[in-house]
MARBA-3410 file (N, C-alpha, C, O; in Angstrom, 1 decimal):
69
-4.0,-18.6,11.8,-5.3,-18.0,11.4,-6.2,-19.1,10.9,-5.7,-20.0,10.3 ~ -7.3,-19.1,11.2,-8.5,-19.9,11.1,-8.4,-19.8,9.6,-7.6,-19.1,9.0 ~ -9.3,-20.9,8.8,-9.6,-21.1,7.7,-10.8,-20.2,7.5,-11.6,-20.2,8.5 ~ -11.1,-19.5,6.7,-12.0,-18.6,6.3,-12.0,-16.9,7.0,-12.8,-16.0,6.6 ~ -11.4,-16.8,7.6,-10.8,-15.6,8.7,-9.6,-14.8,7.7,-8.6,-15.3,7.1
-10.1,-13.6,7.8,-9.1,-12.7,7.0,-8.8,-11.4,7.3,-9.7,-10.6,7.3 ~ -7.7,-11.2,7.5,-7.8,-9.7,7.7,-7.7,-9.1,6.9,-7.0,-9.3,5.9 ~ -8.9,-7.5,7.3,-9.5,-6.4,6.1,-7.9,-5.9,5.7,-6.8,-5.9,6.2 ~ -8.4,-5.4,4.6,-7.5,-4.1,3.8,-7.9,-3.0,4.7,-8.8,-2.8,5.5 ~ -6.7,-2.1,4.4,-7.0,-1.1,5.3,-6.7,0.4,4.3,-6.2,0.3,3.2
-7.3,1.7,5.1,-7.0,2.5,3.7,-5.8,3.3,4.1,-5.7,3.1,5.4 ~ -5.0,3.9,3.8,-4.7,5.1,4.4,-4.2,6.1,3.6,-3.5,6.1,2.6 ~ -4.8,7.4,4.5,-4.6,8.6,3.6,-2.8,9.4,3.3,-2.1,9.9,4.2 ~ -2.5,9.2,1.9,-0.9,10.2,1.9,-0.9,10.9,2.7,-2.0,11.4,2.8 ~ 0.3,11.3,3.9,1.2,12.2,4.2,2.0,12.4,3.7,2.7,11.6,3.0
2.1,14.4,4.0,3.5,15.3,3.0,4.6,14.4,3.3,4.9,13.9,4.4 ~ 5.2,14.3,2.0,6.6,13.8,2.2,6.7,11.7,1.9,7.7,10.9,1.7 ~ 5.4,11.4,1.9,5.6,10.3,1.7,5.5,9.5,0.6,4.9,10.1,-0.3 ~ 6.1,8.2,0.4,5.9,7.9,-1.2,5.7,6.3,-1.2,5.9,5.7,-0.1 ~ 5.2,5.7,-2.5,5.1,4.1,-1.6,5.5,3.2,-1.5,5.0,2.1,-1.5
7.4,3.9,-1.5,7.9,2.6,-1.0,8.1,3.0,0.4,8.4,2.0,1.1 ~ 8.1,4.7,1.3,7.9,4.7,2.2,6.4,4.0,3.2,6.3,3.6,4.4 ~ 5.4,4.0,2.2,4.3,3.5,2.8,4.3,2.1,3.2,4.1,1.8,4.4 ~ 4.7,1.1,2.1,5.3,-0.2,1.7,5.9,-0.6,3.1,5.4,-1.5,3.7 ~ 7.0,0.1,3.7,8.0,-0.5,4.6,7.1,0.0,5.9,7.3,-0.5,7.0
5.9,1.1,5.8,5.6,1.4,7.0,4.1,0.1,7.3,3.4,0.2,8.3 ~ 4.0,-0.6,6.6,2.8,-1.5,7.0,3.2,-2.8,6.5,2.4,-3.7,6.6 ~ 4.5,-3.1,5.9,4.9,-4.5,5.6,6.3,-4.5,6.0,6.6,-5.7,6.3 ~ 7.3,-3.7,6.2,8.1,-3.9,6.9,9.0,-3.7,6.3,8.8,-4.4,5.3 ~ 10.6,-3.0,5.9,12.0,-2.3,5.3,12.1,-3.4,4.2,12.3,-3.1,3.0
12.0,-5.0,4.8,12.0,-6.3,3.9,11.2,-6.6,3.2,11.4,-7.6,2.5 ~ 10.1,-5.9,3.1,9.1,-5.9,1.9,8.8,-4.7,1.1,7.8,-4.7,0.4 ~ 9.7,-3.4,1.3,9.5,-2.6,0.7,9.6,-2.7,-0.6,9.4,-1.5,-1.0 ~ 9.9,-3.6,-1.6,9.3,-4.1,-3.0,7.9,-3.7,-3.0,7.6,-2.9,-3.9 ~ 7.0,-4.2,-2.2,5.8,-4.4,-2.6,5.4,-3.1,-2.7,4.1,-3.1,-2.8
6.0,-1.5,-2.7,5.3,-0.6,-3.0,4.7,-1.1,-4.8,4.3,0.0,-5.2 ~ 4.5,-1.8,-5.8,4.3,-1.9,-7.0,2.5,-2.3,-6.3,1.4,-1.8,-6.6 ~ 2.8,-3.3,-5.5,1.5,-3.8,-5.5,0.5,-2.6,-4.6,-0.6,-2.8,-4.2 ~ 1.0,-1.8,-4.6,0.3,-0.8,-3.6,0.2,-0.1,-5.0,-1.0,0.2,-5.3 ~ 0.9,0.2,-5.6,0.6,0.6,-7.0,-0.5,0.5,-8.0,-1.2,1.4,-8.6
-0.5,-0.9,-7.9,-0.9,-1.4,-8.9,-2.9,-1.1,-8.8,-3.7,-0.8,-9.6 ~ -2.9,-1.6,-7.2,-4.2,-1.7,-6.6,-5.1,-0.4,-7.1,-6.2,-0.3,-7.6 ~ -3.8,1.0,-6.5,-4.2,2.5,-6.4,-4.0,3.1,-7.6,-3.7,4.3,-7.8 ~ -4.2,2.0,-8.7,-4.0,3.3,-9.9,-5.0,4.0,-10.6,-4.8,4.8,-11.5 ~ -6.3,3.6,-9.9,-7.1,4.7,-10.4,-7.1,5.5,-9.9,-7.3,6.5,-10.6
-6.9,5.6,-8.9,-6.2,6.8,-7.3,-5.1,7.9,-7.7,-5.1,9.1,-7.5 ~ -3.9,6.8,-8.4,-2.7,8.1,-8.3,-2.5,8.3,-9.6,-1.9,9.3,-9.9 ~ -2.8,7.3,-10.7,-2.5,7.9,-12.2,-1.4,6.5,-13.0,-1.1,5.3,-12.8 ~ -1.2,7.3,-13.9,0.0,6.8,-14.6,1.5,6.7,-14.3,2.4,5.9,-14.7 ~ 1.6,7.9,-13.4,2.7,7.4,-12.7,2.9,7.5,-11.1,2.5,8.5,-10.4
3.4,6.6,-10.8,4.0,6.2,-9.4,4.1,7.5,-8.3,3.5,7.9,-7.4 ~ 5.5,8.0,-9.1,5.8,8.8,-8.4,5.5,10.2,-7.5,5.9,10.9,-6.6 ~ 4.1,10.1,-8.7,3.3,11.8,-8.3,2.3,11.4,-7.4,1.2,11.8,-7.8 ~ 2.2,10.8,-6.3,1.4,10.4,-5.3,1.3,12.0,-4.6,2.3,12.8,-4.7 ~ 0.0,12.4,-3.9,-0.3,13.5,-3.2,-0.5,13.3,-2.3,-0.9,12.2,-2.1
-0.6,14.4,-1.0,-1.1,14.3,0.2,-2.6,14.2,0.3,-3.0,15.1,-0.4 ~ -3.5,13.6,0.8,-4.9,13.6,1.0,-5.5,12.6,0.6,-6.6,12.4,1.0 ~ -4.6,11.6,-0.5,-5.0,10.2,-1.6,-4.9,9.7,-0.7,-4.0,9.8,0.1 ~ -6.6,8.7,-0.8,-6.6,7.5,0.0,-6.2,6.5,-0.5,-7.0,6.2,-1.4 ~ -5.1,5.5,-0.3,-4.6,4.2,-0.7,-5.3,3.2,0.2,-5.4,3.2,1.4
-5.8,2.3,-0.7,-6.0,0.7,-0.1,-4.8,-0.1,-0.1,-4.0,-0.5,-1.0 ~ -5.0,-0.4,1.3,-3.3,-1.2,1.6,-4.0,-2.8,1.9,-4.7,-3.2,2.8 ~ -3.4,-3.5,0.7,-4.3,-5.1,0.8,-3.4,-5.6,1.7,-2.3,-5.1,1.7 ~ -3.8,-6.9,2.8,-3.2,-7.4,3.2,-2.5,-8.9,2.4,-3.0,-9.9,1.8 ~ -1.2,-8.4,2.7,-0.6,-9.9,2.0,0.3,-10.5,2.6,1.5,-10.8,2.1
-0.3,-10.9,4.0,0.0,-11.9,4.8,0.7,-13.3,4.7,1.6,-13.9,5.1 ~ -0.7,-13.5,3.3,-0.7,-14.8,3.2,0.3,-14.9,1.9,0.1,-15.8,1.2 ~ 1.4,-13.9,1.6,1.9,-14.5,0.6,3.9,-14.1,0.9,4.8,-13.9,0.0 ~ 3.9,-14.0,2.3,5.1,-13.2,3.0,5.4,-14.4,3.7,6.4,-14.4,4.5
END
């Protein structure tokens, strides 16, 4: 990747049934499914105080963290 070249964040909206460490492994891969915290952390004014009560229709910003994988 070029110096100054970045790829955007991207959003994406919950689907039933999902949660984010399923989201985590679906755009970073089974071996980085830890990083559902950092999908957390980004979307907490989004999903709340807790983690686990994520809804269908919430838009998550999914940062890219390319450069730290």
């Amino acid at each position: 990747m070029s110096q100054g070249s970045k790829i955007q964040d991207q959003v994406h909206t919950v689907q039933p049934g999902e949660n984010l460490i399923s989201i985590a492994k679906a755009y970073y891969g089974p071996k980085y499914a830890a990083h559902w915290i950092t999908l957390y952390n980004l979307n907490r004014n989004v999903i709340g105080e807790n983690p686990d009560l994520i809804q269908s229709g919430m838009e998550l910003v999914i940062p890219d963290i390319s450069e730290f994988l």
